[in-house]
Structure formats: C-alpha cells, structure tokens
N, C-alpha and C positions, 0 to 999 in steps of 0.2 A: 566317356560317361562320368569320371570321376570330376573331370571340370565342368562338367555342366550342374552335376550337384552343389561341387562349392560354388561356383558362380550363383547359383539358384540361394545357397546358403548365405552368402555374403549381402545380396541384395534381401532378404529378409530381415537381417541385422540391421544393414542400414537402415531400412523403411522403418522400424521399430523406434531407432535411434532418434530418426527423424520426426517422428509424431509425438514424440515426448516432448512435454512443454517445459519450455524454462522457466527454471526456480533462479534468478539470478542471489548470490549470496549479502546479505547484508551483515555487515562487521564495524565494528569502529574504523574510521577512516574512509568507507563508503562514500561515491560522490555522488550526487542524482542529478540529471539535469532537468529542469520541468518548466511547466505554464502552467503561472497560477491566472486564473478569471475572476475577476472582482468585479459585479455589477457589466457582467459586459465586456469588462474593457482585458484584456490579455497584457500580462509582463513575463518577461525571460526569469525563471527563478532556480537557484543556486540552491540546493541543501546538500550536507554532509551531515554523516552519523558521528558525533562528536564522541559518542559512548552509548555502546554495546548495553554497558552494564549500569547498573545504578549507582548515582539516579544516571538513567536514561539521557540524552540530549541530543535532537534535532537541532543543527545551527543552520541559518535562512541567509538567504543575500539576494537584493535587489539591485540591480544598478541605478543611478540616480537617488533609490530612497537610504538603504543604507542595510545593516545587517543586525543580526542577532541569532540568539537559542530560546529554547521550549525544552525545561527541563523537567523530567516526572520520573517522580519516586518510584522504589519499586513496588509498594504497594497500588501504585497508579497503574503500571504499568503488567499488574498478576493480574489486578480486579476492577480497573479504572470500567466506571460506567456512562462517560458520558465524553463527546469530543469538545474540544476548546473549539469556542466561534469566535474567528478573531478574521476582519478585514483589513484592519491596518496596526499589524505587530510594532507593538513597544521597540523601541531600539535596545540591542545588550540582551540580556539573559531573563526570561520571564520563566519565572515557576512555576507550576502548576497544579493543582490541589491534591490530594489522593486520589478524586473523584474522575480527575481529566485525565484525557490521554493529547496527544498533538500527532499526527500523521500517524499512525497507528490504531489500531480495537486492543483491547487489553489483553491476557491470554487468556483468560477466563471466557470471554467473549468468544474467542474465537473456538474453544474447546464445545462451547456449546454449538455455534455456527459448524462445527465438523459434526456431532454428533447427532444435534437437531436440524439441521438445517435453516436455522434462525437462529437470529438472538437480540436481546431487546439493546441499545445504546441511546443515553439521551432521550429517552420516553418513547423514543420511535423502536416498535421493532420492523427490524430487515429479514426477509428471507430471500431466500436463492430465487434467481429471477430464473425461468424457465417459459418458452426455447431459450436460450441463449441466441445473442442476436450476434453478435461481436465479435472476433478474437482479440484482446487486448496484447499489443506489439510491444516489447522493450530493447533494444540495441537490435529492432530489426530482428526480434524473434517471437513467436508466440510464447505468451508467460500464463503459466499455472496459477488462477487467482480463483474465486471466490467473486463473482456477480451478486449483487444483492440489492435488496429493491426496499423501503419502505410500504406502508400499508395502503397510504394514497398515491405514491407513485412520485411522492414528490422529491425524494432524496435517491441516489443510489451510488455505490460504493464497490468499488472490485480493491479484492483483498489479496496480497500476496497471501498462497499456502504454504506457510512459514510459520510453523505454531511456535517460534522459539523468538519470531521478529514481524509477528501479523502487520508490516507496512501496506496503505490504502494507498496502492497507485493509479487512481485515478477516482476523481468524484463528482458528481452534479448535485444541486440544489444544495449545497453549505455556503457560510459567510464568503469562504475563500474554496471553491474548486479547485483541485490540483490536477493534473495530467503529463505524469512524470514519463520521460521519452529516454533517457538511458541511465544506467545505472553502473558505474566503475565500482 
C-alpha cells in the first residue's frame, strides 16, 4: 500500500512539474535564435542580451546583411511607451529615445498588462487575447507569456512573464515580426 501511495505521489509531482510553463531566464550573455519577417520574406536572426542592465542593449545579426545593437536607457526601459519600427536596422549601435523600447514593453507596461489586463504602447492599446488559440514553444517547451491583441486586430504580441525582463517573443503586424525559437 505504501508504494502504491508514493507511486501515486510521485506521478502527481511530476504532472504538476510538467504543466508548469517555462519562464526561460534572460541575463546578459543570453543568445536567442529567431526569424525575423520583413514584408513577407523571412531571415535567420541572431540576438544576444549585450546588457541586462542600463542602458539596456539588444545586439542583432544577420547573415549576408551585417550586425548591430538597440540600446535603451533605463528610463526607456521602466517607462518606455512606444516600440521602435525599424525594417532595416542601421549597422553598429542605434540608441533609442526615452520614449522606445527594441524587443521588449517597458516595465511599467507590463505591471499594467499584469494588473489590468492591458496596456496601451505606441497609441495602440493591447489586451489579453482570449480563448487563447496557441501554445507558444521555446527550446521545445511551452513558455509562460502574455498573448495580446490590439484593438483592430491588427498587431499582436506574446510577452515573456518576466516583469524584471518583459522580452516580446514573438509578433505579427510590426515593421519587423520576430519569432524567437530558442533561447540559451
């Protein structure tokens, strides 16, 4: 009887274990591997978390086109209210205003998307898209995000729930789509 309990015990654990979605960790040194969509057409694209901390820095690489960073302060990055649109990134290190964020919502943003279930970025506000249609997959596991829909329908945004590192892994209707597939 007593192994039938732990046995019964252990396979609840697991099950538990296993329906827990991953939060993969973003830190400086972070490598993503992703596809960006530009008008259509799809490229293999390379990011790393240059810096954790401020200012902040995303660095990009393309093969054939070349590489760079998107750098944002940290007042951009507490209260940034708008994403940078950018289809074809400047080569080297592009700064970004107070105002912008680059592959991320700011934290403020996201505190309200916890709390309200929206929040406005860039004139558009997003709420939580419900059913959820989707499970969004990172290194081959389901990840803990944030589905989010604009008001026409025409932008939407899954958000890693990481209030300390709100990265947007994956997106439709912006300049440059991303649909990041693993994260080291």
């Amino acid at each position: 009887m007593k192994k039938i309990i732990s046995t019964l015990c252990l396979i609840a654990i697991f099950s538990v274990a296993k329906a827990q979605k991953f939060v993969p960790e973003i830190k400086t040194g972070t490598i993503i591997t992703a596809t960006a969509v530009v008008g259509g057409q799809e490229f293999p694209l390379a990011l790393k978390i240059v810096s954790a901390t401020a200012p902040y820095s995303i660095g990009w690489g393309v093969d054939g086109y070349g590489e760079g960073a998107f750098e944002m302060s940290e007042k951009a990055f507490t209260n940034g209210t708008e994403l940078l649109q950018v289809s074809q990134p400047a080569l080297g290190t592009t700064k970004l205003t107070d105002t912008q964020t680059f592959g991320v919502i700011s934290k403020d943003a996201f505190k309200t998307l916890v709390d309200k279930k929206a929040f406005t970025y860039g004139g558009n506000t997003f709420k939580i898209k419900t059913p959820e249609t989707a499970a969004i997959k990172i290194n081959g596991k389901d990840v803990d995000a944030f589905h989010v829909i604009n008001g026409n329908g025409s932008q939407e945004l899954w958000i890693l729930n990481n209030a300390a590192f709100p990265l947007i892994i994956q997106s439709t209707g912006q300049a440059t789509d991303i649909v990041m597939l693993e994260i080291k």
